[in-house]
gemmi code that builds the backbone of each chain (N, CA, C; Angstrom):
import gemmi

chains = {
    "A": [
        ("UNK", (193.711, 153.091, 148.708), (192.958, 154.057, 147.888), (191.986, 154.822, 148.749)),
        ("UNK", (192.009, 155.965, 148.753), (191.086, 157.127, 149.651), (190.227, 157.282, 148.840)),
        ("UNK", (190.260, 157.288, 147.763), (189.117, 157.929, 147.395), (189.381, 159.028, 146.328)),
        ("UNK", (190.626, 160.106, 146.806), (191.025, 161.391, 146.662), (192.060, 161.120, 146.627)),
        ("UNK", (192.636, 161.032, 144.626), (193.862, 160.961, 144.290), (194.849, 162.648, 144.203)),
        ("UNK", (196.271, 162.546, 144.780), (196.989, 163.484, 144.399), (197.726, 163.202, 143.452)),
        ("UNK", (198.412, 163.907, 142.598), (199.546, 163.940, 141.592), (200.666, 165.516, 141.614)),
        ("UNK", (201.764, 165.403, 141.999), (203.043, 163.876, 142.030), (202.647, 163.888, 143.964)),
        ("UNK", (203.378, 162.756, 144.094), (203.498, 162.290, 145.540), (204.358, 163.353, 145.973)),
        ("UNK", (205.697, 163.363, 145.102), (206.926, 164.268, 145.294), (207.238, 165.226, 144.270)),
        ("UNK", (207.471, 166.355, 145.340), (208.145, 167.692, 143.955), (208.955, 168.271, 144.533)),
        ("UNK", (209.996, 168.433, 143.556), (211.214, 169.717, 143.999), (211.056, 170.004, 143.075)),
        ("UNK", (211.087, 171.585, 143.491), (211.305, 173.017, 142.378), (212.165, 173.839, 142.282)),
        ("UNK", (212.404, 174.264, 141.859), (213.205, 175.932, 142.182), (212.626, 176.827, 142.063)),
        ("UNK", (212.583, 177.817, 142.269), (212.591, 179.100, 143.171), (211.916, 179.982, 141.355)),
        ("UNK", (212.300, 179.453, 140.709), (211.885, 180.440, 139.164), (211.071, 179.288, 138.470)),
        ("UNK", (210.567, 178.273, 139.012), (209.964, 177.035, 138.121), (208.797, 177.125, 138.414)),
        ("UNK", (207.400, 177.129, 137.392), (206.239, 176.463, 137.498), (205.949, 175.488, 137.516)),
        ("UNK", (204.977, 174.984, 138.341), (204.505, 173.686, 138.414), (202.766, 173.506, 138.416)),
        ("UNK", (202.547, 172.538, 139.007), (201.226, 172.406, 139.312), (201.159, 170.847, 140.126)),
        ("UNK", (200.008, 171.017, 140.886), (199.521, 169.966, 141.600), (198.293, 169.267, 141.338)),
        ("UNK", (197.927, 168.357, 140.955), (196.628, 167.888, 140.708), (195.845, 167.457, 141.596)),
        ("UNK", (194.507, 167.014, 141.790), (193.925, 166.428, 142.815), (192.835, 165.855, 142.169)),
        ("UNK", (192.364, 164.687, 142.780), (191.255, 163.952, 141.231), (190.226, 163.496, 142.526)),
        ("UNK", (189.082, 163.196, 142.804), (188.099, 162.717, 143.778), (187.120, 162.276, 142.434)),
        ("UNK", (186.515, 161.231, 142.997), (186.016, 160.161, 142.357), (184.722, 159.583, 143.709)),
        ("UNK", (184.254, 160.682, 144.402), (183.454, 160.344, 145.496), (181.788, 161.192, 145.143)),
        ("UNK", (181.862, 161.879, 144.078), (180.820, 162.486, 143.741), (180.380, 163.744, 145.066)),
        ("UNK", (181.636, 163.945, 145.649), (181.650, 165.353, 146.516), (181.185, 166.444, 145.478)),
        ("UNK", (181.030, 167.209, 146.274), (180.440, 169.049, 145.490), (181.677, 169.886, 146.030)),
        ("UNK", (182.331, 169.453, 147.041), (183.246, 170.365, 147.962), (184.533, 170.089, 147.675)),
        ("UNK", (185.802, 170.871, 147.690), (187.067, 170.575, 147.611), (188.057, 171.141, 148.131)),
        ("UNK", (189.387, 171.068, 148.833), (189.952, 171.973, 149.443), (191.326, 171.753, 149.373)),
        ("UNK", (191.934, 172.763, 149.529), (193.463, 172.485, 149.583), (193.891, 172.962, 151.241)),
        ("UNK", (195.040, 172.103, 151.420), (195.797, 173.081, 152.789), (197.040, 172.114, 152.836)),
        ("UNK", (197.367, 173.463, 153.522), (198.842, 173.181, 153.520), (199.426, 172.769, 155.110)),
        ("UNK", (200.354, 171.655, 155.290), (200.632, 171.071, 156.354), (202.142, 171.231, 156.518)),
        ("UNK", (202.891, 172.035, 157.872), (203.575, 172.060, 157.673), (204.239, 171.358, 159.037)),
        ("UNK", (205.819, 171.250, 158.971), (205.654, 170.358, 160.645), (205.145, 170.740, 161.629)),
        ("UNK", (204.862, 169.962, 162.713), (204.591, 170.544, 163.699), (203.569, 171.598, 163.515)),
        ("UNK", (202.624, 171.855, 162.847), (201.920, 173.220, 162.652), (200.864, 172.768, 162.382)),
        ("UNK", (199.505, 172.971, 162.659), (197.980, 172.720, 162.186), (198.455, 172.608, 161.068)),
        ("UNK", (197.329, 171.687, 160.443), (196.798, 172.466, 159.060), (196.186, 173.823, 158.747)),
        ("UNK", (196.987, 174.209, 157.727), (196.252, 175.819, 157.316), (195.299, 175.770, 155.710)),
        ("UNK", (193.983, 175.658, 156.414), (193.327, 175.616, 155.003), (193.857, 176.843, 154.172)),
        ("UNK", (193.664, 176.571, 152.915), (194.328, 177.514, 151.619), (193.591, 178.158, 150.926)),
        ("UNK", (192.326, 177.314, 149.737), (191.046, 177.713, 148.969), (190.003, 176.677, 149.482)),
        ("UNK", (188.831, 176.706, 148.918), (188.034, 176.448, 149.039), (187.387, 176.113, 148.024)),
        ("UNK", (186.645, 175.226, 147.339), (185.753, 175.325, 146.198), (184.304, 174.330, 146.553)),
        ("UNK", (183.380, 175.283, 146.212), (182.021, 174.338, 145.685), (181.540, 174.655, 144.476)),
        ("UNK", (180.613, 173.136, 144.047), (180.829, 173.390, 142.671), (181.348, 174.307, 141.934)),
        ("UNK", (182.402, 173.890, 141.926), (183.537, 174.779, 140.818), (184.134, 176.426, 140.997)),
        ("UNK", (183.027, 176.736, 142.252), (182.962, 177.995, 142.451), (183.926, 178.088, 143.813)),
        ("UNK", (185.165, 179.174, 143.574), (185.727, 179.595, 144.654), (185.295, 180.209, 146.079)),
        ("UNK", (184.900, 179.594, 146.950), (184.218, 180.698, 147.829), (185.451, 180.566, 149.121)),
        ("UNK", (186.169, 180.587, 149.256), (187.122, 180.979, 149.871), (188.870, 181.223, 149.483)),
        ("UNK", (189.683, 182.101, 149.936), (190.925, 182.243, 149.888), (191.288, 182.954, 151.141)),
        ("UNK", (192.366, 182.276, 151.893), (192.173, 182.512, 153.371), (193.579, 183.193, 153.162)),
        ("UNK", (193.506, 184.042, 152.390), (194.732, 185.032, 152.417), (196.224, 184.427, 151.832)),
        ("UNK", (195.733, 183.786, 151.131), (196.868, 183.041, 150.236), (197.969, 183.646, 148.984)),
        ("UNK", (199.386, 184.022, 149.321), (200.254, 184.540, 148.320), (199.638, 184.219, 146.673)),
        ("UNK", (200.034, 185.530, 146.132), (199.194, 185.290, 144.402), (200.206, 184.098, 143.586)),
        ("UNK", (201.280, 183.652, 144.424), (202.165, 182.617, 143.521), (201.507, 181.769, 144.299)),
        ("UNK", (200.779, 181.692, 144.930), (199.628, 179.867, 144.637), (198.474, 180.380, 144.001)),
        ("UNK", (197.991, 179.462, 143.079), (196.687, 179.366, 141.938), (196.226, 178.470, 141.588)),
        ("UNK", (195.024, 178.469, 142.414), (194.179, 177.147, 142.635), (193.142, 177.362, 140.916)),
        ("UNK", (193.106, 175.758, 140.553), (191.962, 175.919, 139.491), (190.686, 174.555, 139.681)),
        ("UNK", (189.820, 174.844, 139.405), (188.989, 174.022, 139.743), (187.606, 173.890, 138.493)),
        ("UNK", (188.390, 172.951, 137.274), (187.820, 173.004, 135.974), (186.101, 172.613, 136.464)),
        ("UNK", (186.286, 170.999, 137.207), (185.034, 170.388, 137.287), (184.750, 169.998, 139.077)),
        ("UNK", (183.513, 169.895, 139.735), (183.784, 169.397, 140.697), (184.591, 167.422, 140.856)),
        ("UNK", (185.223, 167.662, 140.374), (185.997, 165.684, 140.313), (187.652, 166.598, 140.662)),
        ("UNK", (187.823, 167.819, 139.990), (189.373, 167.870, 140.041), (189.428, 169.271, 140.424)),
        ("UNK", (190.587, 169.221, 141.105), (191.758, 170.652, 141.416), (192.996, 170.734, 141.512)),
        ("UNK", (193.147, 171.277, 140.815), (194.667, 172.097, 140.748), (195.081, 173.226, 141.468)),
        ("UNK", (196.996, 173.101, 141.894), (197.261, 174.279, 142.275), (198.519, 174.561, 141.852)),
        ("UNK", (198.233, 175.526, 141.026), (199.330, 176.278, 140.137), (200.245, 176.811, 140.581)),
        ("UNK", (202.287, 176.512, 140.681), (202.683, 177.161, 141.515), (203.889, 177.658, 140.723)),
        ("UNK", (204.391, 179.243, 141.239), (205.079, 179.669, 140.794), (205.648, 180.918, 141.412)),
        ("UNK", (207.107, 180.899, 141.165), (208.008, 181.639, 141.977), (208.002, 181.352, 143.302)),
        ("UNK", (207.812, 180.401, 143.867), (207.874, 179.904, 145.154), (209.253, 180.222, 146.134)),
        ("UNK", (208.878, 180.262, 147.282), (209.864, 180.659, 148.248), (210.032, 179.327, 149.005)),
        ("UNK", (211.263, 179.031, 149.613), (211.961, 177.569, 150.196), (211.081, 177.393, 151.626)),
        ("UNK", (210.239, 178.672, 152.266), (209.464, 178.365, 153.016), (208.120, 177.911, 152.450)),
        ("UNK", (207.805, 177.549, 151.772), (206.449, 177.083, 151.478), (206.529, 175.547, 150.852)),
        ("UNK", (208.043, 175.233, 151.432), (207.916, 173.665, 151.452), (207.091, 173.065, 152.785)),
        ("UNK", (206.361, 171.976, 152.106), (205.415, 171.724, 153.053), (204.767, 170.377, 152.231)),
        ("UNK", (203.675, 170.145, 152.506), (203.063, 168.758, 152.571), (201.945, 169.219, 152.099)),
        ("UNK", (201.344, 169.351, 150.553), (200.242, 170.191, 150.246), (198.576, 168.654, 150.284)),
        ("UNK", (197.642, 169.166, 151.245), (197.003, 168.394, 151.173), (195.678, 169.010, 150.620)),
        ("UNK", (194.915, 167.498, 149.803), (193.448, 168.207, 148.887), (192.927, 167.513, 149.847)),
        ("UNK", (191.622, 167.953, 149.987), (190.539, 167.085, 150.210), (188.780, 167.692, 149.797)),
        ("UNK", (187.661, 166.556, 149.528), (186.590, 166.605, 149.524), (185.573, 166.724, 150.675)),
        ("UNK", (184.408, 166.469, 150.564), (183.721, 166.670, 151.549), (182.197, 166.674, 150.296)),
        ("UNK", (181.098, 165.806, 151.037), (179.822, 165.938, 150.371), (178.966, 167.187, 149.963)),
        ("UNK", (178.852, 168.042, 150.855), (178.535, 169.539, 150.708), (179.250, 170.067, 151.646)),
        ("UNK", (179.323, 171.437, 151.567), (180.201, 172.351, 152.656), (179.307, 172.055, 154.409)),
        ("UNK", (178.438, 171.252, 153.854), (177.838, 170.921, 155.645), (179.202, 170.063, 155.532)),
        ("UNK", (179.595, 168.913, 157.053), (180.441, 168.346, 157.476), (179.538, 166.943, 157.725)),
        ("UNK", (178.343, 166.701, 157.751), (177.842, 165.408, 157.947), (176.741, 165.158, 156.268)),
        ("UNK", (176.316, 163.941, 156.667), (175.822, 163.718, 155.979), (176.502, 162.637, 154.472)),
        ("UNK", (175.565, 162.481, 153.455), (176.374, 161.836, 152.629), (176.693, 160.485, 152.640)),
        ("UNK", (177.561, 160.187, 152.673), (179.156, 159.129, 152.322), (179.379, 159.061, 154.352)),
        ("UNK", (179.416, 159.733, 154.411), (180.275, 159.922, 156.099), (180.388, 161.784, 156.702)),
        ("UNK", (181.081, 161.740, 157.407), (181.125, 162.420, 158.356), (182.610, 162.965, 157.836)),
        ("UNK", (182.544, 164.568, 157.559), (183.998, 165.328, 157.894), (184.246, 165.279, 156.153)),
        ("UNK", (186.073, 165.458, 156.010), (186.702, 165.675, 155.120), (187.270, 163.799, 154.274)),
        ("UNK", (186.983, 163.601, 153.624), (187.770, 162.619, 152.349), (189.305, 163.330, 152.105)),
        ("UNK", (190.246, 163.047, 152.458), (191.877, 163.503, 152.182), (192.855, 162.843, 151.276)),
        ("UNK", (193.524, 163.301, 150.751), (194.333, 162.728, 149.257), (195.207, 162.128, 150.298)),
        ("UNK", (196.498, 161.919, 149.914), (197.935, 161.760, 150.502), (198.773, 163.015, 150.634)),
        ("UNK", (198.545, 163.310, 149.599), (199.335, 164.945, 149.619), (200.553, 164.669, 148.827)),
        ("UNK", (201.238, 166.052, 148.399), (202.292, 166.095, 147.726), (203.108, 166.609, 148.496)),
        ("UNK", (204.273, 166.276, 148.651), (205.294, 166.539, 149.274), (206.242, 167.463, 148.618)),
        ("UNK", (205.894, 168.839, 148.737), (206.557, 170.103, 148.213), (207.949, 170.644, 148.917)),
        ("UNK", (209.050, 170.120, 148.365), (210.068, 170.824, 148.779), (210.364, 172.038, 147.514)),
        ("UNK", (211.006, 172.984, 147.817), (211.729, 174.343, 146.925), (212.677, 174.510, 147.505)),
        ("UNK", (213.368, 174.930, 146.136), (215.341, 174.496, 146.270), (215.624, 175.778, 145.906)),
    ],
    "B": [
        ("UNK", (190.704, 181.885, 165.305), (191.209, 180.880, 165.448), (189.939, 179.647, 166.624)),
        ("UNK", (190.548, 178.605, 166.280), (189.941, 177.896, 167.097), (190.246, 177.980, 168.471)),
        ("UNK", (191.669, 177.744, 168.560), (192.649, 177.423, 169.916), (192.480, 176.208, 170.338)),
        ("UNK", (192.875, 175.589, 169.158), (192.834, 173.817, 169.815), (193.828, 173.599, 169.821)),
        ("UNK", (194.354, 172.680, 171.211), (195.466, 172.203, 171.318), (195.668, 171.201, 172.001)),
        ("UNK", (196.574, 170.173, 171.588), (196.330, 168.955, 172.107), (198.470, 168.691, 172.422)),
        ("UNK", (198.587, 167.423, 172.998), (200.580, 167.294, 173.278), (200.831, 167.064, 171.804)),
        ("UNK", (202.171, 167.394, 171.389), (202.960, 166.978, 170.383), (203.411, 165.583, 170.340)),
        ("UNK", (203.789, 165.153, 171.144), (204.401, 163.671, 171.313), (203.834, 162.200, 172.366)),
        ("UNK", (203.628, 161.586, 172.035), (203.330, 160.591, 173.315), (204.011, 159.463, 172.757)),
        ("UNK", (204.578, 158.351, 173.679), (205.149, 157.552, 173.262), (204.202, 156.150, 174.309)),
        ("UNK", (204.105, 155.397, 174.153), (203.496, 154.240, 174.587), (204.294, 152.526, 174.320)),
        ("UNK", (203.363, 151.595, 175.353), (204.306, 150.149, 174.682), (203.168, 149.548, 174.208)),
        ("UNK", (203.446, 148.576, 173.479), (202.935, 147.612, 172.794), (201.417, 146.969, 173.926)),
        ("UNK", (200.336, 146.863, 173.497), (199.198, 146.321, 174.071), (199.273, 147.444, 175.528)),
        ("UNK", (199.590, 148.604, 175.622), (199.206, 149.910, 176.524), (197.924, 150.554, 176.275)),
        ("UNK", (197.444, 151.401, 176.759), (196.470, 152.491, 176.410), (197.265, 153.970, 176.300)),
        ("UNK", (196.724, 154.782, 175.303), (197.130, 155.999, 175.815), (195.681, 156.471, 175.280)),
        ("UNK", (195.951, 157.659, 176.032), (194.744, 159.284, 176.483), (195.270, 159.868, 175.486)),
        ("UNK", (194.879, 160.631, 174.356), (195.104, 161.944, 173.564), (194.269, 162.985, 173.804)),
        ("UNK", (194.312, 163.748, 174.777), (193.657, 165.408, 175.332), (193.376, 166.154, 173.618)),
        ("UNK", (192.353, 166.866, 173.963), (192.388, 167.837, 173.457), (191.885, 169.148, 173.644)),
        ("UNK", (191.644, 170.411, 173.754), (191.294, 171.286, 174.588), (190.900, 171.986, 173.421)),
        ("UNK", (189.793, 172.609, 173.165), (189.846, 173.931, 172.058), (188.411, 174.766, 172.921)),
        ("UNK", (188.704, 175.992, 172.126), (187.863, 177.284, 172.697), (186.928, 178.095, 171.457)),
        ("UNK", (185.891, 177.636, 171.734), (184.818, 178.468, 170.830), (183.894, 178.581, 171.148)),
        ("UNK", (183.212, 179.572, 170.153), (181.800, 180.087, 170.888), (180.631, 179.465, 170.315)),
        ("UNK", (180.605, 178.872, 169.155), (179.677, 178.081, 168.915), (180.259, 176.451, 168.670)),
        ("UNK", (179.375, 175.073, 169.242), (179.867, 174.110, 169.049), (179.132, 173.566, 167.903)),
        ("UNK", (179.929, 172.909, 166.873), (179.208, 172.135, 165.752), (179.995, 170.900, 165.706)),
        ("UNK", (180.698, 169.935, 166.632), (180.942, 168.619, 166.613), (182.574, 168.547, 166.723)),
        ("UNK", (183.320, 167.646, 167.333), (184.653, 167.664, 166.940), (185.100, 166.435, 166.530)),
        ("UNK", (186.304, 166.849, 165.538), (186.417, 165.428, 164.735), (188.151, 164.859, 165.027)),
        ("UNK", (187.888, 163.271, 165.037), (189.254, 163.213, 165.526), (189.946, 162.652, 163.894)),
        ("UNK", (190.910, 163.018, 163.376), (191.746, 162.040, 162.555), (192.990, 160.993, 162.876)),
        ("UNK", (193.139, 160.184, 161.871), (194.351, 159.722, 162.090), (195.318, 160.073, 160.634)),
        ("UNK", (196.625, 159.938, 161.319), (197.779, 160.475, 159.747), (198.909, 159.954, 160.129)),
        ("UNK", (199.156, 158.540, 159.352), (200.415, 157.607, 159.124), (201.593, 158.779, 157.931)),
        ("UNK", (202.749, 158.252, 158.297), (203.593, 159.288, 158.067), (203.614, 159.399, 156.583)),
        ("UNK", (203.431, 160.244, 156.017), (203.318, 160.035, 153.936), (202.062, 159.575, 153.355)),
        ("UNK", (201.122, 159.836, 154.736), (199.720, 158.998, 153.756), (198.743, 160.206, 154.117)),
        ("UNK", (197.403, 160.068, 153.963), (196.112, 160.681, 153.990), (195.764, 160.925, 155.269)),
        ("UNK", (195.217, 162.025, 156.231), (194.239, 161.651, 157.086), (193.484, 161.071, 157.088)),
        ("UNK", (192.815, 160.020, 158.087), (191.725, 159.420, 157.959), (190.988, 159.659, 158.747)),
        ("UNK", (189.328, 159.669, 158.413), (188.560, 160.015, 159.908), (188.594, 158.896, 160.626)),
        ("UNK", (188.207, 159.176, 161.974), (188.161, 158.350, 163.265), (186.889, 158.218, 163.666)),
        ("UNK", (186.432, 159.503, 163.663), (185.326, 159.380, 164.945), (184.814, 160.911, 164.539)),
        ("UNK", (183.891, 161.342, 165.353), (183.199, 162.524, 165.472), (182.075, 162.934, 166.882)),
        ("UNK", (182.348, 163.968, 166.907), (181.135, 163.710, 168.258), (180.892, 165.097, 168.534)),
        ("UNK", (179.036, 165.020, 168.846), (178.283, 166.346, 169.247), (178.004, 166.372, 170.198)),
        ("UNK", (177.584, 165.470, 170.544), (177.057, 165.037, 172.332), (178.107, 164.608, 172.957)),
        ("UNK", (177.671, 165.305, 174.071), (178.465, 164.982, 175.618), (178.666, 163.523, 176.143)),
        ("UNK", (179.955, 162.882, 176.142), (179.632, 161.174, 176.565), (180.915, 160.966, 176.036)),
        ("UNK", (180.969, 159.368, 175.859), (182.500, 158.787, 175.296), (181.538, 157.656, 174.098)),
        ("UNK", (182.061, 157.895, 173.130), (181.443, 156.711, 171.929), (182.858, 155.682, 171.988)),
        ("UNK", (182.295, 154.377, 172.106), (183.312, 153.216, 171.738), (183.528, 153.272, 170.283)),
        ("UNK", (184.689, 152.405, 169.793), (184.227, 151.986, 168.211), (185.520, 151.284, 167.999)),
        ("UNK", (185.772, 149.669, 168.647), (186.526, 148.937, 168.607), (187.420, 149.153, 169.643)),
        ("UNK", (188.797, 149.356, 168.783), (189.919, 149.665, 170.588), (190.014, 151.360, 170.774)),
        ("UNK", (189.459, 152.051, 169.302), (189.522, 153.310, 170.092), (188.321, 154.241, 170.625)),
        ("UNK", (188.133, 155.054, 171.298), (186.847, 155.718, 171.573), (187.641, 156.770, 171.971)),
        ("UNK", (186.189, 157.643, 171.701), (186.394, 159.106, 171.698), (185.146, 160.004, 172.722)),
        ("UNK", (185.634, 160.836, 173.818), (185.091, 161.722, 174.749), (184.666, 162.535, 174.698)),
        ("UNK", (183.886, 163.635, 175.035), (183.906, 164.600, 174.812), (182.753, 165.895, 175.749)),
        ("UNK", (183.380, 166.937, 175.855), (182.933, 167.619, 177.454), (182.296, 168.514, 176.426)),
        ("UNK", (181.330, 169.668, 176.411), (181.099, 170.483, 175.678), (181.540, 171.558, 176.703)),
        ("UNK", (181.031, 171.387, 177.675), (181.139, 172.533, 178.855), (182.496, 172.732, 179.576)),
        ("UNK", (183.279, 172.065, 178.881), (184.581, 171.562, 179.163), (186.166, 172.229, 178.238)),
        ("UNK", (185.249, 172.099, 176.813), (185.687, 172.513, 176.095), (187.114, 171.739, 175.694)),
        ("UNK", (186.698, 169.846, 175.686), (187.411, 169.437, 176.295), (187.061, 167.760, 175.508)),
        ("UNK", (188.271, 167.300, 175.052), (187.734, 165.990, 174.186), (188.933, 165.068, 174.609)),
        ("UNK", (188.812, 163.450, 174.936), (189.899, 162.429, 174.467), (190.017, 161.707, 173.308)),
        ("UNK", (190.983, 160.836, 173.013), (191.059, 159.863, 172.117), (191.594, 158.615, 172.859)),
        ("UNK", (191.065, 158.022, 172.936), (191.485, 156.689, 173.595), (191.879, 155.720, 173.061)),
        ("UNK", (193.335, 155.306, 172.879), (193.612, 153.608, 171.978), (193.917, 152.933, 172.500)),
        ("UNK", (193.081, 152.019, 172.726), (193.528, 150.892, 173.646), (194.501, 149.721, 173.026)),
        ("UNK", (194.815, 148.374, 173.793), (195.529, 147.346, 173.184), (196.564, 147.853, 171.755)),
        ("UNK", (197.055, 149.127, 172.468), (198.250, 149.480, 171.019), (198.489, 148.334, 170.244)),
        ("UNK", (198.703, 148.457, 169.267), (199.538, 147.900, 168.070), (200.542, 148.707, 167.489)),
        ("UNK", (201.286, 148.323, 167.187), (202.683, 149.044, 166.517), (201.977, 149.658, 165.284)),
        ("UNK", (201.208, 149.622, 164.330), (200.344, 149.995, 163.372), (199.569, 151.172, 163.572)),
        ("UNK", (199.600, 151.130, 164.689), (199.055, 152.837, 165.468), (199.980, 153.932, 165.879)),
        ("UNK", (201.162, 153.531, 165.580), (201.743, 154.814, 165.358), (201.760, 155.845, 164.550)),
        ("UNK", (201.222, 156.949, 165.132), (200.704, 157.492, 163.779), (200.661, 159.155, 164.771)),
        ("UNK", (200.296, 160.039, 163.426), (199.914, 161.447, 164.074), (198.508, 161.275, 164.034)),
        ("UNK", (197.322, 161.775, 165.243), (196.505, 162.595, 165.938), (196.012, 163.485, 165.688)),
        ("UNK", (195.044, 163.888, 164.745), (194.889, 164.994, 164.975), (193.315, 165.973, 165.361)),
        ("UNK", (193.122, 166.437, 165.662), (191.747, 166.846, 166.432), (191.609, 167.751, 165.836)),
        ("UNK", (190.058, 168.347, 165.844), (189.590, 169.198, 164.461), (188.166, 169.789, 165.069)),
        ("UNK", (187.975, 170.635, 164.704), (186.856, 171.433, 165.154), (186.718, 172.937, 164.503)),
        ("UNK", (185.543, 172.546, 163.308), (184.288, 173.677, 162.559), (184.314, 174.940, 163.573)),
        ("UNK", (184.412, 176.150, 163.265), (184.148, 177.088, 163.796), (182.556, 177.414, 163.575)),
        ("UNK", (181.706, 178.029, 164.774), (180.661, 178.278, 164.777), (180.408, 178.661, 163.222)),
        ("UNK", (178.622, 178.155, 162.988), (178.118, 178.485, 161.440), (178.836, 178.329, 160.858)),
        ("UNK", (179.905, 177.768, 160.710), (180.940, 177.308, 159.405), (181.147, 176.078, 159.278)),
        ("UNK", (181.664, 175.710, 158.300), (181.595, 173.832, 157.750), (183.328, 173.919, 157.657)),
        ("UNK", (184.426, 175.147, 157.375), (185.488, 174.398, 157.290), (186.463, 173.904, 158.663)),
        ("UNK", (186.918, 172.966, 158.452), (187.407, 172.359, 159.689), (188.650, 173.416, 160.337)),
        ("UNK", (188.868, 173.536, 161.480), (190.171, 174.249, 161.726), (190.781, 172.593, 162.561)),
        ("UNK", (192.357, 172.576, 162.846), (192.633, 171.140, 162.751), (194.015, 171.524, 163.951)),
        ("UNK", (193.905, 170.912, 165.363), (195.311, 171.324, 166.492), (196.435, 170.536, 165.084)),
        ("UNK", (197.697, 170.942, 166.038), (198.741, 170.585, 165.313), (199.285, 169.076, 165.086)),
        ("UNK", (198.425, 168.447, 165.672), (198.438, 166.483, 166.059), (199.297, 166.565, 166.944)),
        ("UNK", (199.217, 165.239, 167.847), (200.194, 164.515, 168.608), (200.677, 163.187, 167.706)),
        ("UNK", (201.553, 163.256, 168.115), (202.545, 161.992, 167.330), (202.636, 160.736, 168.444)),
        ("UNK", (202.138, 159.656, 168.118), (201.903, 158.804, 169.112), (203.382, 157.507, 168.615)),
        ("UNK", (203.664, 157.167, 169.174), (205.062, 156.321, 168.939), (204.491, 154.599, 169.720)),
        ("UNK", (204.488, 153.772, 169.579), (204.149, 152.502, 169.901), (205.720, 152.000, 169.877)),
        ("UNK", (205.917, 151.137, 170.722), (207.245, 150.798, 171.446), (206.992, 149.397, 171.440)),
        ("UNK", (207.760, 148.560, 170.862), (207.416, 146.577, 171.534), (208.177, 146.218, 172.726)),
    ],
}
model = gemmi.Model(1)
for chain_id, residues in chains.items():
    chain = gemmi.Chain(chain_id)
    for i, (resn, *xyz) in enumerate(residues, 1):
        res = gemmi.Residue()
        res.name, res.seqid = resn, gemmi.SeqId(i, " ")
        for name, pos in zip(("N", "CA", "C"), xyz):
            atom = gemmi.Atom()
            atom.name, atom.element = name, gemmi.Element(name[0])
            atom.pos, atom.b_iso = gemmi.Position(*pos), 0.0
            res.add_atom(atom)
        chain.add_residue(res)
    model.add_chain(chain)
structure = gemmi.Structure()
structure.add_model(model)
structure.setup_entities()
C-alpha cells in the first residue's frame, strides 16, 4: 500500500470508447499529478492540481480530461484515444507544490494503470 | 528540459555493487531525487540530496557533484529484489515539478 490508490490496474479500449481513470490519496497531500510513462522514455508530467485547482497542463491532447472533485481524488477522462497513447498512466501526490517538507521528501506515486488502445 | 540522463540497462551478480550515473544540466539547483520502480508497481523514493557529498542509508547511497552536474546511486550487496528500474529526477529552477531521466533498468543475476 503507497498510500496513492489507482483504479483499474488494467485497461484496454478502443479507439471510439470512453473511459476514465481514478486516483484516490489518503495522505492528506494538497498536490496531485498525473504523467504518463512510456517505455524507455522519462516520465512526461500531464496536469497538475492544487487544491482542486488546475495550475498546470503541459500541453496535453483535449481527449485527456483530468478532474479533480476534492484534494483526496483525480480523475482522467479518456476519450477517442489513439494506440499511441498506450502507456503506463501514473498519479501521484506530494504535501504542497514545495518538494520537501511534510510526510517526506518528493512525490507519493500510485501503481499506475496500464493503458493499452486497440 | 532538464537533460538528465543516466544508462538504460545495467546488469550485475548477486552480492556485487553497481554505480548508477546520472548527469543533468540546469541553471538553477533545487535537490535531486533518486527513485526506485519494480516492474507493475509505484515509484518509490530513495534518497534526495542538496549538498555536495555521498549520504549512506543502508546498502544504498547516493552522491552528488553540484558543480559537476553530476549524481550516483550506489547498491551495494545486490539482492535479486533489487532489480528494478532507476530513476533520477530533478525540479527545474523555482519550480516544485519534478522532471524524471528515462531510468536505468538494473538486472541482478545469481
Amino acid at each position: 500500500e503507497t498510500g496513492v490508490t489507482q483504479t483499474p490496474r488494467h485497461l484496454v479500449m478502443g479507439m471510439t470508447n470512453k473511459k476514465s481513470l481514478k486516483c484516490e490519496q489518503h495522505l492528506g497531500h494538497n498536490a496531485m499529478y498525473w504523467y504518463k510513462q512510456s517505455a524507455k522514455k522519462p516520465l512526461e508530467l500531464m496536469f497538475v492540481y492544487n487544491f482542486k485547482e488546475q495550475t498546470e497542463n503541459n500541453s496535453v491532447p483535449s481527449r485527456f480530461s483530468p478532474e479533480c472533485p476534492n484534494s483526496s481524488h483525480l480523475f482522467l477522462h479518456l476519450h477517442t484515444l489513439q494506440p499511441e497513447d498506450s502507456a503506463l498512466y501514473l498519479c501521484a501526490s506530494s504535501q504542497d507544490l514545495g518538494l520537501t517538507g511534510g510526510d517526506g521528501y518528493g512525490y507519493t506515486f500510485g501503481s499506475g494503470t496500464r493503458l493499452t488502445v486497440v | 528540459g532538464q537533460n538528465i540522463d543516466q544508462p538504460t540497462e545495467m546488469t550485475a551478480t548477486e552480492g556485487a555493487i553497481v554505480q548508477i550515473n546520472c548527469t543533468y544540466q540546469t541553471s538553477g539547483f533545487n535537490g535531486l531525487f533518486w527513485y526506485q520502480q519494480h516492474a507493475g508497481e509505484a515509484p518509490t523514493f530513495l534518497s534526495y540530496n542538496v549538498l555536495d557529498g555521498l549520504e549512506e542509508k543502508g546498502r544504498f547511497s547516493s552522491f552528488l557533484s553540484r558543480s559537476k552536474g553530476y549524481s550516483y546511486l550506489l547498491l551495494k550487496e545486490l539482492q535479486m529484489k533489487d532489480s528494478a528500474s532507476y530513476l533520477c529526477a530533478v525540479p527545474p529552477p523555482y519550480d516544485y515539478k519534478l522532471s524524471f531521466g528515462a531510468g536505468t533498468t538494473v538486472t541482478v543475476r545469481a
